[in-house]
C-alpha positions, 0 to 999 in steps of 0.5 A: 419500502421492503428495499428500505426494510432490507437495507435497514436491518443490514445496517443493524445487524453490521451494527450489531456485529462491529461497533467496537472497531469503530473510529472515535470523532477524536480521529476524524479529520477536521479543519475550520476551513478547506484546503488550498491545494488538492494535496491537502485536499479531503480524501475520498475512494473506493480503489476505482474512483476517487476525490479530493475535495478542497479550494481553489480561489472562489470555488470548491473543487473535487479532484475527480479520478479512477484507478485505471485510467492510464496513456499506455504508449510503450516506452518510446526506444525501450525494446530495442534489440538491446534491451538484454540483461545479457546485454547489460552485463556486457557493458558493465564488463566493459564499464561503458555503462552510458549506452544503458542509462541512454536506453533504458533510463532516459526515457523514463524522465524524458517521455511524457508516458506510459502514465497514469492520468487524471481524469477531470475536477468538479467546480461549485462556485462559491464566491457568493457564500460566507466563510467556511464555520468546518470540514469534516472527514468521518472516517467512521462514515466515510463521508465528508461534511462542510459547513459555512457560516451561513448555514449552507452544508454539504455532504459528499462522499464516493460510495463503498462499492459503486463508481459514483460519488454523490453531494449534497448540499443544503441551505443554498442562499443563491446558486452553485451549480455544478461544472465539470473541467477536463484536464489541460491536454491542450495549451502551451507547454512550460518551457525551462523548467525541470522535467523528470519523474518527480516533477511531471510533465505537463499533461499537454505533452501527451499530445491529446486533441482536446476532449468535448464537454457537453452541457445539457439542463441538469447534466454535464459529461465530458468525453476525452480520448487519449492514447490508441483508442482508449478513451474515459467519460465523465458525467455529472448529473443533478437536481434542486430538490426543493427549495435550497437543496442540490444533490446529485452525482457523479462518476468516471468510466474508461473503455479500452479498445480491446477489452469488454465493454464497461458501462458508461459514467452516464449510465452509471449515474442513472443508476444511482439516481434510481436508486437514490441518495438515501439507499446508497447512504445507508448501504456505504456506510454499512459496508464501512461498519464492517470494515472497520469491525475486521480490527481495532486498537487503543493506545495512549499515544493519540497522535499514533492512534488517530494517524493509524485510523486514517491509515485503515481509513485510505487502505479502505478507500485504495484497496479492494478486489475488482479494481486496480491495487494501490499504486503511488499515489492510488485514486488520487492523482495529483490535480496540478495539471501535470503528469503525477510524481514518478508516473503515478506508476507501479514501483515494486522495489518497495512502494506496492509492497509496502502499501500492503503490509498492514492488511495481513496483522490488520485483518483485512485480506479481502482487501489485500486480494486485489493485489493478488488478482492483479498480478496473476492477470498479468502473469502472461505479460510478466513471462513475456519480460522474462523470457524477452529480457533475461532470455529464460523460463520461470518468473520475473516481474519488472520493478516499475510497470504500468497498469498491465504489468508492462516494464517502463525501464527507469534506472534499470538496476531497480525497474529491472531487478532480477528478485522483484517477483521474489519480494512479491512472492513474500505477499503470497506467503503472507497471504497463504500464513495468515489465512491459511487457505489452501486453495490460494495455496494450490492454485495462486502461491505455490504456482507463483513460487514455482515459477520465481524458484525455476527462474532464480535456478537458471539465471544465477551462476556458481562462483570460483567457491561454488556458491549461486550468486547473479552475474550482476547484482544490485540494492535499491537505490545504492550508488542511484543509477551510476555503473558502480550501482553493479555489484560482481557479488550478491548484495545482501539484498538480492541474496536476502530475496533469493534465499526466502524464495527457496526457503518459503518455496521448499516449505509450501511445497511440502505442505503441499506434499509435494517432497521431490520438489521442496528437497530440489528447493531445499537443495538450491538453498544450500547453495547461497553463501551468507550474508555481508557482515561486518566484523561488529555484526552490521549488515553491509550493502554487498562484500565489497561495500559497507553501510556507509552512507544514509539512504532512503531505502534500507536495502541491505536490511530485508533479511531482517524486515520485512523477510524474518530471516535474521530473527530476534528470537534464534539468539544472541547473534541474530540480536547481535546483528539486529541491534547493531545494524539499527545503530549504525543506521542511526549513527549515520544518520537519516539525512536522506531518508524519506518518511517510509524511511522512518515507518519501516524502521519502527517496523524494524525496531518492533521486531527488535522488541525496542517498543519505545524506539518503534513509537518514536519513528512512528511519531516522527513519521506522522509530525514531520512526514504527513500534510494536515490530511494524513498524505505521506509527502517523502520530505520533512516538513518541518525543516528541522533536519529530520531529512535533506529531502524537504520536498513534497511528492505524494505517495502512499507507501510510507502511510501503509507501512505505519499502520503495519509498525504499530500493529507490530508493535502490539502483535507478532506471531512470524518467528513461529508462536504468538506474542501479545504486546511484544514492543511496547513502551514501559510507559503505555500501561492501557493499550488493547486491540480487538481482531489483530490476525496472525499467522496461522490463521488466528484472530487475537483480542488483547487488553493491557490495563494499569501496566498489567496484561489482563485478558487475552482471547484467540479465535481460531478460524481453520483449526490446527496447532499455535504456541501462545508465549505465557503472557500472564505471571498467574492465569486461569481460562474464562471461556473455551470452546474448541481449544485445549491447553498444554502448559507443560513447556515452562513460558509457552501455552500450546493451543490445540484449536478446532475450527473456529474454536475460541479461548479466553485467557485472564490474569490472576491476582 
């Protein structure tokens, strides 16, 4: 009774606290029948395990996973004596390149892991019930509801916090007991067919002996081995309550040999049991209250709106401190008896990176910290690859990884570019700006800048004209994986990263005071030349090859987003330059963009102030690029010449980076001030957000009605000193504490903030 109490006035103080970030009905997902493939199946998580609940002929079925279970073989023939980028560089100066694909590449394609794997589905059978009447995704709740015709309803949902997941169902007319169905390790292996990454291998390749279902009363587990003593459980447990009701649970464990012991799925479900449906219900959905109160927004685009709400929907189920971060496809991975698309792996030239965009102006750096914690884990390992591979001191990270960082090779220009812990390295300073905490500064940020800056030194080389480039260079995925995918001079996406790492890296380190070292840095800058510019100010891949074909990843582009280099705001030439690469990107045309592709470039057109060009992609995006479930598929499809590529592999970085587009569409503040409604279309004349954060540290409320901005409130969590850019003709203040206001400098408010000072701006007639 006094657990119940407690529980209860959690949940109306988080009430109390959040309501207003809450998700409407209108944005949940709802279908009048379940889906026919796990890819379109309803998504439920918590970043360790997850579900997909769909239908597979007669009987309902949830795609069970968890983030860390992984065949972590290594790559067979990768770390040969070559394995060498001194190595590499020799054979692109001799242009015998194809030792290197047959090496490094191949194998990606031809072994069947390092991989991530599935862990096993949970049946009902249904061939007994009447047709479905609805499928219910809240995403207020996280927690989905079906209903039939005959009444009979189910609830289920994977709880906030604990590896489990419970259903309920009710109204039963006749039995659907539950069975657990292991992954096809064993059986004939499909012959003739394409095997690499995008497809899959079948899981039989893996060559695991069969793992052992026992089935007792009210209690199913399945126990598999996989690769070198790893081994994960699967446990379903349930009861009929009373007449016409089942409930119960179900969770996945793994136990990796050399690591401490995890409790077991058994165990893990005992516990829930104990505790109870009810209980774990109310405490879920309060830790989903809370969440959705970080951050809020409204705009009258409902199909832009409703597919941001299912994107901090599946950030909040694939994104949390104490599991693994957002790999491709996070927990769920695909239930077709194959290996998942590329892996299910670690790709950090663009997909990790993506994934997390959102969690900065989104208001979700808890979240976003389990990216962190994952890669300083592996920072021992990632010291190993640089020293074995580039043969130097400092700090490297491979482009494609699996669960403990550990390369896996694949087109090596990419899965082993020398500036990926650069683009990571822009994640720490995102994450240091925008919370402002200095001891993720000190002992996370900084050390991690430390070590890709003295790495960056020591492995570029001066040029005859005494500028720093690498020996041999290259931008994702330009010329794919062919000898001419090297470049003698820095792509202007390698210099682009190497010029943030020195530049972010001098100014932590003298935040830090520490003045020696920001100057060394400084000083290492000054020593990159410019970037690739055409005669009409377009951005080029490299020196030596113009923009010139369409292409899935905008490479040659980062200085301008994500890196905030080429700023809209430092004047006409940086406008020049911003505005024509866009158009020429257009001009080219997206014949082979994937989805991300056009996320990205809304992001890019926010920071170009073109609100209604962000907003067009956006929508693009989410008509042409998503299933019915809100699943970024890579390929278009509609087929209406949007993309060549029509295809549909899961992945999850093009939804994240959506959600971060219109967030910048409504609030920039990394050209050094805050700008409240920066990029949006002249035809949104009611649009506001609630708690949208920006660098600095500062939480921002905003609210534009009939055209007209009408109010906007700053928080300030630490204290310090942020520029507002003037937002109103005539304004007066309505509310203030902690914050003083300069408007000496015509256009521009300066805030001068206390400690969680706050203020309230309104227009005035």
């Amino acid at each position: 009774m006094i657990t119940k109490t407690i529980l209860s006035l959690i949940c109306g103080l988080v009430l109390c606290i959040a309501t207003i970030g809450q998700p409407l009905p209108k944005h949940d997902l709802h279908n009048t029948r379940l889906a026919a493939t796990w890819d379109e199946g309803i998504p439920l998580g918590n970043a360790t395990v997850g579900a997909l609940v769909w239908q597979r002929g007669e009987r309902l079925r949830f795609s069970l996973d968890r983030a860390d279970i992984w065949d972590m073989r290594p790559m067979a023939g990768l770390h040969r004596q070559e394995f060498s980028y001194q190595w590499v560089q020799e054979q692109v100066a001799k242009k015998d390149y194809a030792p290197v694909q047959q090496y490094f590449d191949a194998p990606y394609d031809k072994e069947p892991a390092p991989s991530k794997i599935p862990a096993a589905a949970l049946e009902f059978d249904i061939k007994n019930a009447s047709p479905v009447k609805s499928v219910n995704l809240s995403l207020a709740k996280a927690v989905c509801e079906v209903e039939w015709e005959d009444g009979m309803k189910l609830k289920t949902f994977v709880h906030a916090t604990e590896p489990v997941g419970w259903f309920r169902f009710e109204n039963i007319r006749s039995a659907i007991l539950p069975e657990l169905l292991a992954p096809a390790y064993q059986g004939k292996i499909a012959e003739g067919g394409p095997v690499n990454s995008l497809v899959g291998d079948d899981l039989a390749r893996l060559g695991y002996k069969q793992g052992v279902v026992n089935r007792e009363k009210n209690r199913i587990v399945y126990q598999q081995e996989g690769w070198g003593g790893f081994r994960y459980e699967v446990t379903v447990d349930w009861n009929a309550t009373k007449s016409g009701v089942l409930e119960g649970v179900w969770s996945v464990s793994s136990q990796y040999p050399d690591k401490p012991v995890m409790l077991a799925s058994t165990a893990l479900v005992k516990a829930a049991l104990q505790r109870g449906n009810a209980p774990d219900y109310a405490s879920h959905v309060a830790w989903w209250t809370k969440f959705w109160g970080q951050s809020s927004l409204r705009v009258p685009d409902p199909v832009l709106e409703k597919q941001w709400f299912l994107e901090q929907y599946k950030f909040g189920s694939a994104a949390r401190r104490g599991a693994p971060p957002i790999s491709l496809q996070a927990v769920w991975t695909a239930d077709n008896g194959r290996i998942p698309p590329w892996k299910g792996d670690y790709h950090h030239d663009l997909n990790t990176q993506l994934s997390y965009w959102p969690s900065y102006s989104g208001n979700h750096l808890e979240e976003g910290l389990g990216y962190f914690d994952h890669l300083d884990a592996n920072l021992a390992n990632y010291k190993r690859y640089t020293k074995t591979y580039f043969g130097t001191d400092g700090l490297a990270v491979p482009g494609v990884t699996t669960l403990d960082g550990t390369e896996m090779g694949g087109w090596i220009q990419y899965s082993l570019s020398p500036t990926v812990s650069s683009w990571l390295a822009q994640h720490y300073y995102l994450q240091w700006r925008y919370s402002m905490d200095r001891d993720f500064l000190k002992n996370r940020a900084y050390p991690w800048f430390h070590g890709v800056c003295l790495f960056l030194e020591k492995i570029t080389v001066k040029d005859e004209n005494g500028y720093r480039k690498l020996p041999i260079s290259s931008s994702p995925e330009i010329n794919d994986n062919k000898l001419t995918a090297w470049f003698p001079e820095n792509t202007n996406y390698d210099l682009s990263l190497m010029k943030f790492a020195f530049t972010a890296g001098a100014e932590i380190a003298l935040e830090m005071g520490l003045t020696s070292e920001a100057e060394h840095w400084n000083d290492v800058l000054s020593q990159f030349g410019a970037y690739a510019i055409t005669e009409n100010s377009e951005l080029m891949f490299a020196p030596s090859l113009a923009y010139n074909e369409s292409h899935r990843h905008f490479s040659h582009m980062m200085a301008i987003h994500p890196l905030g280099l080429i700023r809209w705001e430092d004047g006409e030439k940086s406008q020049r330059i911003i505005k024509n690469s866009i158009n020429l990107l257009e001009k080219i045309g997206p014949d082979w963009w994937c989805g991300y592709s056009y996320s990205w470039l809304a992001n890019m057109k926010a920071r170009a102030k073109d609100g209604t060009g962000a907003a067009h992609n956006l929508s693009v995006f989410a008509k042409a690029f998503c299933l019915p479930n809100s699943f970024h598929v890579n390929g278009d499809q509609t087929k209406a010449g949007l993309s060549k590529f029509t295809y549909r592999p899961f992945t999850l970085e093009g939804n994240f980076a959506f959600a971060a587009g219109l967030q910048e569409m409504l609030l920039q503040s990394y050209a050094g001030f805050i700008e409240v409604f920066p990029a949006v279309p002249e035809d949104w004349k009611d649009v506001s957000f609630e708690k949208l954060r920006t660098e600095g540290a500062f939480l921002v409320t905003a609210k534009k009605a009939g055209g007209r901005i009408e109010e906007v409130k700053i928080v300030s969590e630490k204290g310090g000193v942020t520029r507002l850019k003037q937002p109103f003709e005539k304004w007066k203040i309505v509310s203030v504490s902690g914050v003083t206001v300069d408007a000496s400098d015509e256009g521009w408010l300066e805030l001068k903030c206390k400690p969680n000072g706050k203020i309230v701006f309104q227009a005035e007639e």
